[in-house]
C-alpha positions as CSV (number, residue, x, y, z in Angstrom):
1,X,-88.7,-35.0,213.7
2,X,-91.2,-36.8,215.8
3,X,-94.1,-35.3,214.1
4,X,-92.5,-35.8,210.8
5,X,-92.3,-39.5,211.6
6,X,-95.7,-40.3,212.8
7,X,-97.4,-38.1,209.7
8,X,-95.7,-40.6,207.5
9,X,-96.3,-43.1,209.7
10,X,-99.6,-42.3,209.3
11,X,-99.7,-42.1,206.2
12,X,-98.0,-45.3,205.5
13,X,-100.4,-47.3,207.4
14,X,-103.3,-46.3,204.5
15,X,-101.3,-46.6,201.6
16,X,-102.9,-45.5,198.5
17,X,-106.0,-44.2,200.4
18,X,-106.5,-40.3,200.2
19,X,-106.4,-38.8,203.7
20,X,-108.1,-35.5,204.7
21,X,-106.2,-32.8,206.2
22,X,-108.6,-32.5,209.0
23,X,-108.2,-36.7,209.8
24,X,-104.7,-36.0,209.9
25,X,-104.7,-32.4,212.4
26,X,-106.8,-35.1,214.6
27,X,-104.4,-37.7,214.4
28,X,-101.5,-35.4,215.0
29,X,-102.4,-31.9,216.9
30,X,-103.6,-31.0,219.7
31,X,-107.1,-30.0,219.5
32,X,-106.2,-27.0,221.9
33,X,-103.6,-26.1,219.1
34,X,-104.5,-22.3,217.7
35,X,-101.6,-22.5,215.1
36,X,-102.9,-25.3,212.4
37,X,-103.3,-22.9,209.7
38,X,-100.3,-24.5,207.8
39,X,-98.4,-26.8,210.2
40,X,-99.8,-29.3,208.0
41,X,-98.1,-28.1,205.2
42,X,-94.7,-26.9,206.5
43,X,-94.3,-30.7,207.4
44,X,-95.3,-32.2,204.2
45,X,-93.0,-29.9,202.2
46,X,-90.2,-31.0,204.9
47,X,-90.9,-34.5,204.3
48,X,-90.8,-34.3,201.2
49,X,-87.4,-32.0,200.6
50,X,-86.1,-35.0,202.8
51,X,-87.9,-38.1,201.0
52,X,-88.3,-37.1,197.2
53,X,-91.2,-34.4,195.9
54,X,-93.2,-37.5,195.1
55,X,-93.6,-39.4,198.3
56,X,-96.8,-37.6,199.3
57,X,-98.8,-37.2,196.8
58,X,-101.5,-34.0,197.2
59,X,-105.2,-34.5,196.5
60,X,-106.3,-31.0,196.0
61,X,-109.7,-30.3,198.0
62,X,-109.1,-33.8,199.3
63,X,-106.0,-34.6,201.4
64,X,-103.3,-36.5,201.0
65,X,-101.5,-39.6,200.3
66,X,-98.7,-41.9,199.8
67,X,-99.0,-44.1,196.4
68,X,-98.9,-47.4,196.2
């Protein structure tokens, strides 16, 4: 999907550079958006069911990332 796309996008463009979850709701949502709770997470698990468990790495308490 579109958001799928530009979360890896994202992503991408800081390889190897842990990204917080709450960088990544402001580069993606809505601020006006009441349901974050686990968007985030519903479209990581996607990417990765699509892409290999290993292509985004979680950083727990941190964020994420894609390795280098």
């Amino acid at each position: 999907t579109a958001m799928e796309y530009a979360l890896v996008e994202f992503l991408a463009l800081n390889r190897g550079k842990v990204i917080s979850r709450t960088l990544l709701y402001e580069h993606l949502f809505d601020e006006d958006d009441s349901s974050l709770s686990n968007t985030l997470d519903v479209r990581v698990s996607r990417i990765r069911s699509k892409l290999g468990k290993d292509f985004i790495i979680t950083h727990r308490g941190m964020g994420y990332s894609i390795p280098t």
